[in-house]
N, C-alpha and C positions, 0 to 999 in steps of 0.2 A: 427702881425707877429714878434713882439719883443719877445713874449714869446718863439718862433721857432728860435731865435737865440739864446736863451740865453740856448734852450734842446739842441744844436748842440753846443756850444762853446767847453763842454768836448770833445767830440767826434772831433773837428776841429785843435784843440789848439795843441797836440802830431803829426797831421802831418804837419801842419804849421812849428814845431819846427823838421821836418824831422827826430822826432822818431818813432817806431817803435810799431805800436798799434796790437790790433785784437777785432773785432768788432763781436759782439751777433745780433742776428733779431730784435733787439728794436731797437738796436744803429744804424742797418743799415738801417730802418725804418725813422729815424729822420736825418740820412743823406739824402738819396732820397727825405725826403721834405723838407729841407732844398736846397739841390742844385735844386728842381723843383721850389721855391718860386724867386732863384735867375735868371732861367734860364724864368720864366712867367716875371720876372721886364724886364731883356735885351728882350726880345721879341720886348714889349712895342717900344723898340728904332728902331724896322724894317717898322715899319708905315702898312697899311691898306693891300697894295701887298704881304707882304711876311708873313703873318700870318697864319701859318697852325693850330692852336692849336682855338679852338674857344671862345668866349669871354664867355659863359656860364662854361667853364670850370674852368675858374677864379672866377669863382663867388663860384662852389664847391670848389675847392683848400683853397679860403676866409674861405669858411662855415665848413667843416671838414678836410681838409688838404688831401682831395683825389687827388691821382697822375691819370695824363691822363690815356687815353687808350693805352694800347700797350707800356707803361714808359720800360724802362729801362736802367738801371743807373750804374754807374761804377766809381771806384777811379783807379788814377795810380800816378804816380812819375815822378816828372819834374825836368830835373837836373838845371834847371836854365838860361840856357844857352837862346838866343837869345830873344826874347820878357821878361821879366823882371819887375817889379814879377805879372802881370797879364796878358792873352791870352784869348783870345776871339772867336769863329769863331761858325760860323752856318749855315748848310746847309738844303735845304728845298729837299725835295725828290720827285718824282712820283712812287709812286708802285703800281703793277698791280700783279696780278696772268698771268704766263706765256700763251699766247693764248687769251687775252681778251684787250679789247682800253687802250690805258696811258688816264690818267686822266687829263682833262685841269688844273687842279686846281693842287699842290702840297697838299699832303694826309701826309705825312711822314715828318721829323726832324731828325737831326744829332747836337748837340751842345758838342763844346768842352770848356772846361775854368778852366782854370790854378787859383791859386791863391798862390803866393812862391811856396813851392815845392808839392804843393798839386795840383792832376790834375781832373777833373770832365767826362767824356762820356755823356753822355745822348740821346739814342735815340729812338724814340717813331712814333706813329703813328696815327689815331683817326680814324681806321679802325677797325670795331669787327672781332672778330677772325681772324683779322690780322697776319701779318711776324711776327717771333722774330730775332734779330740779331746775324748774323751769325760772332764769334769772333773767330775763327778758327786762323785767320793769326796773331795777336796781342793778341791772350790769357795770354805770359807773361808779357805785359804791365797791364792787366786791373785785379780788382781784383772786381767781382759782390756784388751791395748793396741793388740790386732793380733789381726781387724780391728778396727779402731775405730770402735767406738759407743758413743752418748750420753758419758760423762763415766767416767774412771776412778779408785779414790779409792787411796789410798796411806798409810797402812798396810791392807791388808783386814784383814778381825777376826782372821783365826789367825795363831799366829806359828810359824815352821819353827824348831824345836833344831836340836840337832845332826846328828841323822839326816833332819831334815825336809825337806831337796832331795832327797835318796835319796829317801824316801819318796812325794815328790810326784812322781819320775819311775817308778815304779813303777808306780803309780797310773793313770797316763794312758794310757788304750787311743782304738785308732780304731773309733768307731761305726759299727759294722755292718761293719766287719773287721776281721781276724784278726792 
């Protein structure tokens, strides 16, 4: 995985230094695995209960650098303010399709992680033909890296305080479930 740091360091290093980049579908490509390689290590630190993502999946991610099922991935801007200069947070989900059981098990993920003024989304599911997420209420915090299309720009217009990870993971439901 050192080689996956050192394809992201260009791509990390301009928002780090809170300048103002725009990123092509390769670039945005090697960010989505980059933040999914960091976002499978902090997993690791939730122990056995709160593992939605499955150990075979790591083992592709290892092998070709495949993002889960249902990935999707997003940058935004952290003014700084309260947690300093790293944020952490991860929520485990149940989704269902409206009409049908919640699932004992959590199916779904929400991870949020700041690094200085670079902020990460990531949320996914390891359901086929699954939810996509619904960014309606926080679309000018986040700017899409995963999937990647067209051109991603960096800073987007809104900027996340202190509460504004929290608040962007709040936010983010799956369209048309539950």
């Amino acid at each position: 995985m050192e080689e996956l740091e050192r394809e992201a360091a260009p791509c990390l290093t301009p928002m780090l230094l809170n300048e103002e980049r725009v990123f092509r579908q390769e670039e945005q490509r090697t960010l989505a695995r980059w933040a999914t390689m960091k976002m499978l290590v902090a997993q690791e630190s939730h122990g056995e209960m709160r593992r939605v993502i499955p150990l075979d999946r790591y083992r592709l991610f290892y092998a070709n650098r495949s993002l889960p099922i249902g990935a999707q991935v997003w940058i935004g801007r952290y003014s700084g303010a309260g947690s300093w200069p790293t944020n952490y947070q991860y929520r485990e989900l149940f989704m269902t399709i409206q009409g049908q059981d919640e699932p004992s098990l959590p199916n779904a993920y929400i991870v949020g992680f700041t690094i200085g003024y670079l902020a990460f989304v990531y949320w996914g599911h390891e359901i086929t033909y699954g939810p996509v997420a619904d960014i309606q209420e926080v679309q000018p915090f986040l700017s899409q890296v995963w999937p990647a299309t067209g051109v991603a720009k960096w800073p987007p217009p809104g900027l996340m305080e202190a509460d504004g990870l929290d608040f962007v993971m709040k936010q983010l439901t799956g369209s048309g479930w539950l």
